[in-house]
VEXDREN-2710 file (C-alpha; in Angstrom, 1 decimal):
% VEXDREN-2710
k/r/px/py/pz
1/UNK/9.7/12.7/-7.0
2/UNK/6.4/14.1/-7.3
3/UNK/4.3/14.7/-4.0
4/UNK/0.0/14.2/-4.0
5/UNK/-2.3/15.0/-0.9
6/UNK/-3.7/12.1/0.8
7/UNK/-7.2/12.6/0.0
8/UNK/-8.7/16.1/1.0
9/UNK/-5.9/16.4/3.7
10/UNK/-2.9/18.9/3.7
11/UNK/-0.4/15.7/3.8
12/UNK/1.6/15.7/1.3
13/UNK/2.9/12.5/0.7
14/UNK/5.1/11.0/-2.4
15/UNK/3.4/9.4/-5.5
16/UNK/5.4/6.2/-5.1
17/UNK/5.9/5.0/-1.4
18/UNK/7.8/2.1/-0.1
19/UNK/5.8/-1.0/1.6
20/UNK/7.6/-4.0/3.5
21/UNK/5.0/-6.5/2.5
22/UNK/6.7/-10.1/2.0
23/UNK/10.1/-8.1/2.2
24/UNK/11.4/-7.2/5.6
25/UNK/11.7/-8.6/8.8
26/UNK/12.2/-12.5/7.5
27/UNK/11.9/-12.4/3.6
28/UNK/14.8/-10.6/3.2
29/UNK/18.2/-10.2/4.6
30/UNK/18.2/-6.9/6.9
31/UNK/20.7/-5.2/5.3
32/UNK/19.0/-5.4/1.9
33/UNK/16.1/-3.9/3.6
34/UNK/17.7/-1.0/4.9
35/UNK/19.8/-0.2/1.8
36/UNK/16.3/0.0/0.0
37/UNK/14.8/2.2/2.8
38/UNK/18.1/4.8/2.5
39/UNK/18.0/4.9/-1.3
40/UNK/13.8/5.3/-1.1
41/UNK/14.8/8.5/1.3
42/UNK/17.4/9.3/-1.2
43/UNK/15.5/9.5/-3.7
44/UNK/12.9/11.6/-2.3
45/UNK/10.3/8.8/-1.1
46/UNK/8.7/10.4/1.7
47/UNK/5.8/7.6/2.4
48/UNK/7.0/4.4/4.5
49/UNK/4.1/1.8/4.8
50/UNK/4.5/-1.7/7.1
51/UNK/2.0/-3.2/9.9
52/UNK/2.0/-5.1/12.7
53/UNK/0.9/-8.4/11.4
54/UNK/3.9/-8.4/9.2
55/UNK/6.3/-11.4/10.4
56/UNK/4.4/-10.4/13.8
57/UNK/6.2/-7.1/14.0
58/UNK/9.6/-8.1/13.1
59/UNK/8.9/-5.9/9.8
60/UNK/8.1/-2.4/12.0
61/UNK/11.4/-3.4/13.9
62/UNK/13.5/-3.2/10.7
63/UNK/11.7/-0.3/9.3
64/UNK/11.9/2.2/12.5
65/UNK/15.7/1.0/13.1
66/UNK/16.0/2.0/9.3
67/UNK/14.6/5.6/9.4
68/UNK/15.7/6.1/12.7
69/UNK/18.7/8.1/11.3
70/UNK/16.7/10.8/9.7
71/UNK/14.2/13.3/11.4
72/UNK/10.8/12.0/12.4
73/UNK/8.9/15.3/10.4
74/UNK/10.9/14.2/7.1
75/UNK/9.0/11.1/6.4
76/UNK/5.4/9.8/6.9
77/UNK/5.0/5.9/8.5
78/UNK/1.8/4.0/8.0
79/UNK/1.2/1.1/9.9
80/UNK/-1.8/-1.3/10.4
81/UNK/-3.7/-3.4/13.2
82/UNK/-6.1/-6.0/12.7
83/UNK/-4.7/-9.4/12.5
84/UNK/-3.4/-12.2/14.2
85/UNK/-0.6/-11.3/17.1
86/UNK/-1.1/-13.8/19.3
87/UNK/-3.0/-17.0/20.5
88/UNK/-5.8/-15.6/23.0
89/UNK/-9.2/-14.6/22.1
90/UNK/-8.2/-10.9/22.1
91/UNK/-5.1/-10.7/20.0
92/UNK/-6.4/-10.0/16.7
93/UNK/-9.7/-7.6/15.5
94/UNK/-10.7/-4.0/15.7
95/UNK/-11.8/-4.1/19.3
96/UNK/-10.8/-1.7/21.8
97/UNK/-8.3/-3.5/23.5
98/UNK/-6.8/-4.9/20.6
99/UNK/-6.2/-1.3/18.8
100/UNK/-5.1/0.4/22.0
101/UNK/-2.4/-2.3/22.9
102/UNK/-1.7/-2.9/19.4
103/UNK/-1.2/0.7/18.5
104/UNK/1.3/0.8/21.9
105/UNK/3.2/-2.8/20.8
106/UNK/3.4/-0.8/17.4
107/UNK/4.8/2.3/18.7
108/UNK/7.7/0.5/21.0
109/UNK/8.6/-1.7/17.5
110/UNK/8.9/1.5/15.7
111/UNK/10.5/3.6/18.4
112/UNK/8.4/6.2/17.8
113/UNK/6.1/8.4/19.4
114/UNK/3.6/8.7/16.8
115/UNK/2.1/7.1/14.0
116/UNK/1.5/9.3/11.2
117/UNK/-1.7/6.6/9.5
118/UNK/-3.0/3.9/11.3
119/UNK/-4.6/1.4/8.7
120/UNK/-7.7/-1.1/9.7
121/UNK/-6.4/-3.6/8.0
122/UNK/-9.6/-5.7/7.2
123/UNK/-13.1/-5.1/8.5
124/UNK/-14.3/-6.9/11.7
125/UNK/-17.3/-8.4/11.6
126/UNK/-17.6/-9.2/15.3
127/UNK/-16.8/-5.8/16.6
128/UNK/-19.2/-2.9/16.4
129/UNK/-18.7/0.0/14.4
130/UNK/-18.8/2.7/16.6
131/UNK/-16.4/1.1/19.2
132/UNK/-13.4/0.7/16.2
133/UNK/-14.0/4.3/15.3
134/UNK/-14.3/5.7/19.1
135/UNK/-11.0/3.7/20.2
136/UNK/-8.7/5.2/16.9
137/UNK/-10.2/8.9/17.6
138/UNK/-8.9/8.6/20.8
139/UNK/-5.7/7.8/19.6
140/UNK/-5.4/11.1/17.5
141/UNK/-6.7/12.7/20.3
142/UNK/-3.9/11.3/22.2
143/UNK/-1.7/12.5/19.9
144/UNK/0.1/8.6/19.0
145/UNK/-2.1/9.2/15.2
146/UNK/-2.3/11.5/13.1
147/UNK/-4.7/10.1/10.9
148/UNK/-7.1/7.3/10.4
149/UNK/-7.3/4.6/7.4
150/UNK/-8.8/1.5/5.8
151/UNK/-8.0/-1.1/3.7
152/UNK/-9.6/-3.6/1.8
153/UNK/-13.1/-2.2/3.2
154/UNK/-16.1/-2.3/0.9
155/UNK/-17.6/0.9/-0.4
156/UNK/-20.8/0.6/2.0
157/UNK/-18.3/-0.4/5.1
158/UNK/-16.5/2.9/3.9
159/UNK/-19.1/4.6/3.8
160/UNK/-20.8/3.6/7.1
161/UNK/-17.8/4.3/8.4
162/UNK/-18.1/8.3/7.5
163/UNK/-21.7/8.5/8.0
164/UNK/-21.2/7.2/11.9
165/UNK/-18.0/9.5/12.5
166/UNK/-19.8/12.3/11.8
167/UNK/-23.1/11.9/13.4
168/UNK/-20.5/11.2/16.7
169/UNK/-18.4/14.1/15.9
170/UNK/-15.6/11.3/15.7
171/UNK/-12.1/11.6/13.4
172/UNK/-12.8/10.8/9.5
173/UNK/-11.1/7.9/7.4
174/UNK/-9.2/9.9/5.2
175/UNK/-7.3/7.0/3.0
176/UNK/-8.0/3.5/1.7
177/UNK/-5.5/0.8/1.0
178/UNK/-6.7/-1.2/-1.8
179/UNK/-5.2/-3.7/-4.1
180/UNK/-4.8/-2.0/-7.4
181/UNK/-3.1/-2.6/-10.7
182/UNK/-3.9/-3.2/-14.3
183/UNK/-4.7/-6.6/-13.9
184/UNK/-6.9/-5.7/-11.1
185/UNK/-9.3/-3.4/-11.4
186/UNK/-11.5/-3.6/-8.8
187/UNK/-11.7/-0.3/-7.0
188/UNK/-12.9/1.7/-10.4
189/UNK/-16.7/0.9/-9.9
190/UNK/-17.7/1.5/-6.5
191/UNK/-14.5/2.3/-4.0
192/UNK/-12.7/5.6/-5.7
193/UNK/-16.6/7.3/-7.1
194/UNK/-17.4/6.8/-3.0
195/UNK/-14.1/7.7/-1.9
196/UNK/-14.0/10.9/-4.2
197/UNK/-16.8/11.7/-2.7
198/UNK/-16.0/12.0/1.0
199/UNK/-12.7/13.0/0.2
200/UNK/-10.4/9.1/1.0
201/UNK/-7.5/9.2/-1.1
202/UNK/-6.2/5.5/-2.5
203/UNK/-2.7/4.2/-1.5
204/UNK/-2.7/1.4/-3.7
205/UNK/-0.6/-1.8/-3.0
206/UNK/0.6/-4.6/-5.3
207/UNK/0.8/-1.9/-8.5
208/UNK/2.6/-4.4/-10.1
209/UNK/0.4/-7.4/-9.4
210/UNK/3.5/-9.8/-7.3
211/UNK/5.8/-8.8/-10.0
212/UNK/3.5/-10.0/-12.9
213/UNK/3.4/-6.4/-14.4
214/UNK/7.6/-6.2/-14.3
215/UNK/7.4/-8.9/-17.6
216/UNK/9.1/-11.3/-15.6
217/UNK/7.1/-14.3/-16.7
218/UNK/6.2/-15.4/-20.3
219/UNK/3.9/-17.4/-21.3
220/UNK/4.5/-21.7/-21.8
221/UNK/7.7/-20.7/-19.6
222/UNK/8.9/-22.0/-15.7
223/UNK/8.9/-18.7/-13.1
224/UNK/12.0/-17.5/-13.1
225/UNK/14.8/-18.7/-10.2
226/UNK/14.2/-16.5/-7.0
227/UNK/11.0/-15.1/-8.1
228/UNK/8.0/-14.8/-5.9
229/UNK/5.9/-17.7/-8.1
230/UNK/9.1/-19.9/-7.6
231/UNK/9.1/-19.7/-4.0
232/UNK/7.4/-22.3/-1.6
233/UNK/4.0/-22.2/-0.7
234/UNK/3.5/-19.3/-2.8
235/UNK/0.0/-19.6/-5.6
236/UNK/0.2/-16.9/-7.9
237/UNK/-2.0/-19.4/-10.0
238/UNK/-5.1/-16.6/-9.7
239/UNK/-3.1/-13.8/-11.4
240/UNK/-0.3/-15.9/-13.8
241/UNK/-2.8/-16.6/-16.1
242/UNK/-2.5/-17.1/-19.5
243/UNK/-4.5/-14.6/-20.8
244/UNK/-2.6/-12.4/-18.2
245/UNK/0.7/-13.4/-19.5
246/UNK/-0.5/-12.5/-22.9
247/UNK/-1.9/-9.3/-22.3
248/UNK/1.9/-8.7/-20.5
249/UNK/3.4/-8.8/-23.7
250/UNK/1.3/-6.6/-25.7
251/UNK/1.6/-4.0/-22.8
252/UNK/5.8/-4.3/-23.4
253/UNK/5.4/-3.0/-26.9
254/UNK/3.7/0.2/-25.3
255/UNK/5.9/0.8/-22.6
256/UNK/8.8/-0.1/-24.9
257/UNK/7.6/2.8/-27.7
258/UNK/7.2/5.2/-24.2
259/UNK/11.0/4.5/-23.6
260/UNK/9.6/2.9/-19.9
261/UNK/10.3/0.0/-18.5
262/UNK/6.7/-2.5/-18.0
263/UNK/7.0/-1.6/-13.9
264/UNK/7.2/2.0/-15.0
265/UNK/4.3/1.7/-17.8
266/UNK/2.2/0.0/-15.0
267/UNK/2.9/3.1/-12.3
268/UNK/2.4/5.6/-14.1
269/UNK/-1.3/4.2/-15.3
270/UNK/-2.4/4.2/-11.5
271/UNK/-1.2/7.9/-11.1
272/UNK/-3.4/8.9/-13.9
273/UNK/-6.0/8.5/-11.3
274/UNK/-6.6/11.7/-9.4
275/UNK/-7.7/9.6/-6.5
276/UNK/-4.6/8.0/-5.7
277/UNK/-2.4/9.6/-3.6
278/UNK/0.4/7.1/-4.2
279/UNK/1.6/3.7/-4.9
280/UNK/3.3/1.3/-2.9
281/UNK/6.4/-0.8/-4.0
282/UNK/8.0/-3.9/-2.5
283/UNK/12.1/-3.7/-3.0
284/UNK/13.8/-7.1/-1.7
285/UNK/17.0/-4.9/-3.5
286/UNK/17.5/-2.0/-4.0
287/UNK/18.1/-1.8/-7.9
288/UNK/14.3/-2.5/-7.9
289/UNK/13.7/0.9/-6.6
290/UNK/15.9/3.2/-8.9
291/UNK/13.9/1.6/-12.2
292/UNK/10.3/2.4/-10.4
293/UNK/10.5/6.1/-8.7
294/UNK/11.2/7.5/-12.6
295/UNK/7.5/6.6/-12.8
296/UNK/6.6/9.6/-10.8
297/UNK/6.2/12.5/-12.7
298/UNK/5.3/10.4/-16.1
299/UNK/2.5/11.9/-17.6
300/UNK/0.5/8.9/-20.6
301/UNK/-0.8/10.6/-23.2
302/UNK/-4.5/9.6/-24.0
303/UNK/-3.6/7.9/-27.0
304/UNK/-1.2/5.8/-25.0
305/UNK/-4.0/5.1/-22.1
306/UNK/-6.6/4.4/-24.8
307/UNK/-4.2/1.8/-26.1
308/UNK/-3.6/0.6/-23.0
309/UNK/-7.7/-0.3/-22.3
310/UNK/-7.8/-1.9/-25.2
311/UNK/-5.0/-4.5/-24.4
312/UNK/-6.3/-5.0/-20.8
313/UNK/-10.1/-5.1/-22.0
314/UNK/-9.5/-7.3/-25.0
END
């Protein structure tokens, strides 16, 4: 495992981390959950990521029982606040209230004492600037963060963001959580040129677009028993396209002639970004994992990455 700063800090955190989106607390049986965690650890992961919001905490439950058995400066957590914990008026936003208590429910889930990134999960509309960013810098000062994140934020609500910190002398956001893969290229225009530029590092998540980008699904074909697009109430419709599912199988030749699996292929083309710090990865087993940590360290030649913006500009 190879290790990137996150952003302009002097973190150090692994290029692939481990996320518990649609995985723990719920989706998947416990145990599964923590033999992923362990083998992550194992295999030099370093870079945990969950959030409240996920099965209303039950996810930062199984992930701090998980790493419980390990020392608390081996690793780094992320968590998040923003949405929906509750029915009353005050139990979802970036309000005062809701951070401080939220950041405290998060803490007693994790049983921990600190929180080494706490992730704005969406932006608030309703809630002034100044008061989001004055309730997490006293949280740092307080010592229960260690640093401050975003995700999903435009690149002028990022960059608000770090012109208002530092005309109040407030903590910076130093890392943005984006959705990022090569079927989703959002980010390249406007969010990593800004981000580069006040020194926000990308933590990417869905690298493999829901398991698209693992060559799971073919074209003219039913999704496969147990996948995500077989599961109730799950539309995948926006990104199992066909013109997705062809570009899939030209982008298996490449990976194929690299000796890498597709998941692999698709990792290693979001670390050729200097901006990203690292790449998060579901695991509902653990078997998932061992295939996509030997995509750290893979270097794609630029032959191989002009190939590869062909297939996915074509």
């Amino acid at each position: 495992m190879e290790y990137r700063r996150l952003g302009n800090t002097g973190l150090k955190v692994s290029e692939i981390s481990l996320g518990s989106w649609l995985t723990y607390g719920g989706y998947v049986e416990e145990q599964n959950a923590v033999d992923s965690i362990d083998l992550a650890y194992e295999s030099g992961i370093n870079f945990f990521d969950t959030a409240n919001v996920y099965i209303r905490g039950e996810a930062e439950k199984v992930v701090g029982k998980a790493l419980s058995k390990y020392p608390r400066s081996s690793y780094v957590l992320a968590t998040k606040v923003f949405g929906k914990m509750g029915d009353g008026p005050n139990d979802q936003g970036l309000s005062r209230k809701h951070i401080i208590e939220q950041c405290d429910a998060s803490l007693n889930r994790l049983g921990m004492d600190y929180i080494d990134i706490y992730y704005c999960h969406r932006y608030h509309q309703e809630t002034p600037l100044e008061e989001t960013l004055r309730a997490l810098d006293d949280l740092v000062r307080q010592g229960k963060v260690f640093y401050l994140g975003v995700s999903e934020w435009t690149a002028e609500q990022i960059t608000e963001a770090v012109h208002l910190a530092d005309k109040k002398l407030l903590d910076r956001i130093v890392v943005n959580q984006p959705n990022y893969s090569m079927l989703h290229r959002n980010i390249e225009n406007e969010i990593i040129p800004v981000s580069e530029k006040h020194g926000i590092g990308q933590v990417v998540f869905s690298p493999l677009a829901q398991g698209v980008l693992t060559g799971k699904y073919s074209k003219d074909q039913m999704a496969p028993e147990g996948s995500r697009a077989a599961q109730q109430n799950t539309n995948m419709s926006h990104i199992l396209t066909q013109q997705n599912l062809e570009k899939v199988e030209e982008l298996k030749s490449v990976a194929a002639e690299e000796n890498l699996s597709l998941a692999q292929l698709s990792i290693a083309w979001i670390l050729r970004q200097p901006n990203v710090s690292s790449a998060i990865v579901g695991a509902s087993r653990p078997q998932q994992l061992e295939e996509n940590v030997k995509a750290s360290g893979v270097k794609l030649s630029n032959d191989v990455l002009d190939r590869i913006n062909e297939i996915l500009n074509g």
